[in-house]
C-alpha positions in Angstrom: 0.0 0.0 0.0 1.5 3.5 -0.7 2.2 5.5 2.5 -0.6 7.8 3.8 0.2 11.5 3.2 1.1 13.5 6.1 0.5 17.4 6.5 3.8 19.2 6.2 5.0 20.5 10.0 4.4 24.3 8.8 0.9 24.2 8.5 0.3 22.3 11.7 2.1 25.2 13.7 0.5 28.4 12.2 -1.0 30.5 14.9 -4.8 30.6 14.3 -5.7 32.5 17.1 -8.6 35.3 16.1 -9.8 32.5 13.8 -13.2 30.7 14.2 -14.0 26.8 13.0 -17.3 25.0 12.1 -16.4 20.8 12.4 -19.9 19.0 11.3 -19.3 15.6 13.4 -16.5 17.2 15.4 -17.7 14.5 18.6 -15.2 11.6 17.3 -13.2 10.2 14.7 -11.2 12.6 11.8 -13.5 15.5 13.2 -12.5 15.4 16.6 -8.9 14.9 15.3 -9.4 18.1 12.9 -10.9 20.3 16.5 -8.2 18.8 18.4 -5.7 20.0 15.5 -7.7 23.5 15.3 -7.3 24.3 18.8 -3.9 23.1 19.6 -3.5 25.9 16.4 -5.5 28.3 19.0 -8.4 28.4 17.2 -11.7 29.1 18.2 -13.9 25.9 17.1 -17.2 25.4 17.6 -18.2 21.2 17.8 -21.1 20.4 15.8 -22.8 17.3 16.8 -25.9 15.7 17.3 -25.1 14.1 20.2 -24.3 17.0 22.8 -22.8 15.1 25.6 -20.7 13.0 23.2 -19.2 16.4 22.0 -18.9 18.0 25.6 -16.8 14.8 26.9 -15.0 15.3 23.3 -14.6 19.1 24.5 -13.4 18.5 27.8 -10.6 15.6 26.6 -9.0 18.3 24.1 -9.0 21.1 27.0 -7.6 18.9 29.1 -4.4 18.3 26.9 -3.7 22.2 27.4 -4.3 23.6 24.0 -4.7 27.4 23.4 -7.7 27.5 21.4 -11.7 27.2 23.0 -14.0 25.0 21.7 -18.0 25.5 21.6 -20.3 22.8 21.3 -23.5 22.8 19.7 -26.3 20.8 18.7 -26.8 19.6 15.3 -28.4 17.0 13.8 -28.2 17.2 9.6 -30.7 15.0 9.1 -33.6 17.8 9.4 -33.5 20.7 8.0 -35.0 22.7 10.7 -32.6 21.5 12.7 -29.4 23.0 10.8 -31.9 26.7 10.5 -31.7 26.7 14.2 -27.9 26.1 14.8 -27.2 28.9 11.6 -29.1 31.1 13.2 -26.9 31.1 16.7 -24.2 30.6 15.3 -24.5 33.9 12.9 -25.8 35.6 16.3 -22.7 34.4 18.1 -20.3 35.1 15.6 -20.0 37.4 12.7 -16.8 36.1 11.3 -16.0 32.2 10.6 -12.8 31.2 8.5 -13.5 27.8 7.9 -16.4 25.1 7.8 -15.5 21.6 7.6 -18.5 19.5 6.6 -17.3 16.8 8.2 -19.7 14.4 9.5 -21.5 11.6 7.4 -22.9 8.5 7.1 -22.0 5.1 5.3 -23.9 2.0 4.0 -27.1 2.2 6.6 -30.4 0.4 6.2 -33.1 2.0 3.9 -34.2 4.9 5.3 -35.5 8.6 5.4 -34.3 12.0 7.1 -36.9 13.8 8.7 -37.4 15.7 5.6 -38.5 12.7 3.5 -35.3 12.4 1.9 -33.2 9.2 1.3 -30.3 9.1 4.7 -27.2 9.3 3.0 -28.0 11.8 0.3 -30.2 13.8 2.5 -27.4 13.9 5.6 -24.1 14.0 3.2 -25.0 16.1 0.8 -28.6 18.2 1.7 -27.7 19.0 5.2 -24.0 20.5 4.6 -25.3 22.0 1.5 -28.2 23.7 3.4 -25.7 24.4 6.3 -23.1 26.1 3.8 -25.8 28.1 2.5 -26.9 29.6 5.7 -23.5 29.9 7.1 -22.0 31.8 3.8 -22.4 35.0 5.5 -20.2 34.9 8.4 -18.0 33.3 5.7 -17.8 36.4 4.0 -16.9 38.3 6.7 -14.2 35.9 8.0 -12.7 36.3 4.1 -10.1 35.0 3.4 -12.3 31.5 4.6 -12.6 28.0 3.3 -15.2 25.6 3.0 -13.8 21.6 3.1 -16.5 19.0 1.9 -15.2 15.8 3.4 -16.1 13.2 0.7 -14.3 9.8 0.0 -13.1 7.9 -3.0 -16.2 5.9 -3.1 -16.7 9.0 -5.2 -15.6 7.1 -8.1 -17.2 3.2 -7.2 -18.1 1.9 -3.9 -17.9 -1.9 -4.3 -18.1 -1.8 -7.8 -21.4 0.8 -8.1 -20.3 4.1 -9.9 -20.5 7.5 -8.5 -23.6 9.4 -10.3 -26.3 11.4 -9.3 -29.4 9.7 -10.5 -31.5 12.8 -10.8 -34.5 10.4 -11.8 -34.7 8.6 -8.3 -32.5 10.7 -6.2 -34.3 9.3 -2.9 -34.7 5.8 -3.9 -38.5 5.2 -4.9 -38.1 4.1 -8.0 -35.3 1.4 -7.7 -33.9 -1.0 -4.9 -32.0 0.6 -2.6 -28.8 -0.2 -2.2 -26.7 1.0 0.2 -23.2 1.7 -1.4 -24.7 2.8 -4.4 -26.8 5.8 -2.2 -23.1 6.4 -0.5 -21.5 6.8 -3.9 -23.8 9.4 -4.9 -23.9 11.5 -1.6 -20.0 11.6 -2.2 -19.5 12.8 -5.5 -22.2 15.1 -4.4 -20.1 16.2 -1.9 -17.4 16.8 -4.3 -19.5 18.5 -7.0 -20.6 21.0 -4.3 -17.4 22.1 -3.3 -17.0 22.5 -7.1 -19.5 24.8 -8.0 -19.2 26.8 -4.8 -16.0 27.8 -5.8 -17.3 28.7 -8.9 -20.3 30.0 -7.5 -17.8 32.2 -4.8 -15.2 33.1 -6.8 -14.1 37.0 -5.9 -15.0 36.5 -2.4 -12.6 35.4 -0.8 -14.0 32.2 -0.1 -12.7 28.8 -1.0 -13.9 25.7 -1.6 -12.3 22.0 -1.5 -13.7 18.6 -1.2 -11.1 15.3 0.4 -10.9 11.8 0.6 -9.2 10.8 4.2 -8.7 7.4 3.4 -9.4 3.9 4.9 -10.3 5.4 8.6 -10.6 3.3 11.4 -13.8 5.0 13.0 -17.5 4.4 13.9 -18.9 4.7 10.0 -18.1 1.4 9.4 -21.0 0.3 12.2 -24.0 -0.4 9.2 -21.4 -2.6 7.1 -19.2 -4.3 10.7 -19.5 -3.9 14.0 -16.9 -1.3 15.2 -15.5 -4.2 18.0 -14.4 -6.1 15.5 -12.8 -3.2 13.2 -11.1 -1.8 16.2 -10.1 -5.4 18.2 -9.9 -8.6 15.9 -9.6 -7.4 12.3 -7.2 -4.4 13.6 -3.8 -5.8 12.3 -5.2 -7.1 9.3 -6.9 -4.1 8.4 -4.0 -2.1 8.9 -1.6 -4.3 6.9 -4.5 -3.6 3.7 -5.0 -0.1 4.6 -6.5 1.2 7.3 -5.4 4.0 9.0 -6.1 6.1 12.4 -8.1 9.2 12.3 -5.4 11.4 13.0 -4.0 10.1 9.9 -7.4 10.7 7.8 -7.6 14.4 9.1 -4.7 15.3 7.6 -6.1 16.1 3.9 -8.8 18.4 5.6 -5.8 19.8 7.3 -4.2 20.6 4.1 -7.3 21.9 1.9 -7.9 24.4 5.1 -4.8 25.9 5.8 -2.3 25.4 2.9 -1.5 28.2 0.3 -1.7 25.8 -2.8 -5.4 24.8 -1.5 -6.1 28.7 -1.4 -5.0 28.8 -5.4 -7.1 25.9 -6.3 -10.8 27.0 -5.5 -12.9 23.6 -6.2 -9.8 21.1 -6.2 -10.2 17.7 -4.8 -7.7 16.4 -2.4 -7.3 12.7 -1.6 -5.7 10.8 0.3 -4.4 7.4 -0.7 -8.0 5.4 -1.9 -9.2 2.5 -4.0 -9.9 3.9 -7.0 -10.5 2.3 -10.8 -7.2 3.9 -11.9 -4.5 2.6 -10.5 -2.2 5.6 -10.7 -4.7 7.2 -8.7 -4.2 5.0 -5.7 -1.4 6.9 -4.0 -3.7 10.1 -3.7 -2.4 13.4 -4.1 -2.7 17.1 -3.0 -4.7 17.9 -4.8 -5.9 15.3 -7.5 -7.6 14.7 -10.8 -10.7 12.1 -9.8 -10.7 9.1 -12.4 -14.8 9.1 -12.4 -15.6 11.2 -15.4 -19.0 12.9 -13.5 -16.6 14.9 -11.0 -15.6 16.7 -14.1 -19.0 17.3 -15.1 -19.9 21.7 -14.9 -23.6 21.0 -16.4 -24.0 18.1 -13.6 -22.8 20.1 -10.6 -24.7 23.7 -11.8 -27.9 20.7 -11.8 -27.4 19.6 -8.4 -26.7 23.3 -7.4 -30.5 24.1 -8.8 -32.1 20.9 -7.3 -30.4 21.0 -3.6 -31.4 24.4 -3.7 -34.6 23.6 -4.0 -34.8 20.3 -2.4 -34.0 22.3 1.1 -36.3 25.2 0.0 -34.1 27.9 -0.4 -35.7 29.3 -3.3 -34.0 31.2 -6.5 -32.2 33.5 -4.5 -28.1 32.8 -4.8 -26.1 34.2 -2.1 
């Protein structure tokens, strides 16, 4: 297996004090790596989870290890879109400025099933839920300019178990066909990637910009649908590792490097991976940032589409920020 890529050492020292975080599923795994990172940086971060006290004893871990920065946690639960109105709305009270939002949190391979809002789980939490969130949050964006906005999305982008990444715009939520799992996670991915593309396009001239990653093969709890997390983390460890798996602090170091490097600022809409299983296998070995071998992530009619329909899907109207 090629060797994970690692942050360079400069980044991972800048001083970020003055400078305000949103981390989607900051509670555990590459998220609670990425605060950690953030606040060690002295950051102000603010912990978005749907689980509060999973995010308070995540808060009061990271304090305890002396870091500079503060860290706020709040409840948010991007399955409903009410939900994600309320925590924009006090977090735009409680902050006029943010510099970065790092739509973070996800879901992989659960059972058939709907988000309060009627839509299909994966698509609707993944995708609809950060892209409402973004939406709301682009103000304080502004104001923090120069900001960035990381979509975390994964090289099942490209196939997950052999089912290519594409947005089915004819059965987006599954009514029509028979669900299946990895396909629905393949498509909230590349939507996740197509986002960040036509944000930055979307953005460009204020000072805002946009990436999407792949962290890798990452030990952590969204493997529970597809095995339980005992086994990942007890059993199968060692053989896991030895055909790829790596630690979370390992898979937060892409979002690391699309929010804080130079190059990332340059490359509004870029896609920065990890190493991954991909259909090419020059792709493999990631890169910072990287071409994606599926041929819809290149797609500017497709992600403009998406724009329109997740616009209207979370009922944000024809208004464009």
């Amino acid at each position: 297996m090629p060797k994970p890529l690692q942050c360079p050492a400069e980044l991972l020292t800048l001083d970020l004090v003055g400078r305000t975080y949103v981390v989607t599923g900051g509670n555990s795994g590459i998220g609670l790596e990425t605060v950690r990172q953030l606040a060690k940086q002295g950051a102000k971060v603010i912990l978005a989870c749907r689980r509060v006290a999973e995010g308070e004893k995540a808060r009061k871990l990271i304090l305890e290890e002396g870091v500079r920065g503060s860290i706020e946690v709040a409840e948010l639960d991007l399955a409903h879109l009410d939900a994600i109105r309320k925590f924009s709305s006090r977090v735009l009270e409680n902050h006029k400025a943010i510099h970065g939002l790092i739509n973070n949190a996800g879901i992989m391979n659960p059972p058939k099933g709907k988000t309060q809002d009627g839509f299909e789980l994966q698509f609707g939490t993944n995708h609809l839920g950060h892209y409402l969130l973004t939406e709301l949050l682009l103000p304080a964006l502004k104001n923090g300019a120069p900001s960035r906005v990381v979509n975390v999305s994964s090289c099942f982008h490209d196939k997950a178990f052999g089912r290519e990444g594409k947005i089915d715009f004819d059965d987006l939520q599954f009514e029509k066909k028979k669900y299946d799992g990895w396909e629905a996670y393949a498509q909230s991915k590349l939507a996740n990637l197509l986002h960040a593309k036509h944000l930055a396009k979307r953005l460009n001239g204020t000072g805002i910009t946009a990436a999407s990653v792949h962290p890798g093969w990452v030990r952590s709890n969204l493997i529970k649908f597809s095995m339980p997390v005992w086994m990942q983390n007890t059993v199968l460890k060692p053989l896991l590792k030895l055909a790829g798996m790596i630690e979370p602090w390992q898979g937060a170091q892409s979002t690391l490097f699309a929010l804080l490097s130079p190059e990332a600022a340059s490359r509004s809409g870029a896609y920065f991976s990890q190493v991954g299983i991909y259909r090419e296998k020059k792709a493999c070995a990631g890169g910072w940032p990287m071409e994606s071998p599926n041929p819809h992530a290149h797609d500017a009619a497709l992600a403009e589409r998406l724009d329109a329909i997740s616009r209207e899907l979370v009922a944000l109207g024809n208004s464009v920020t």
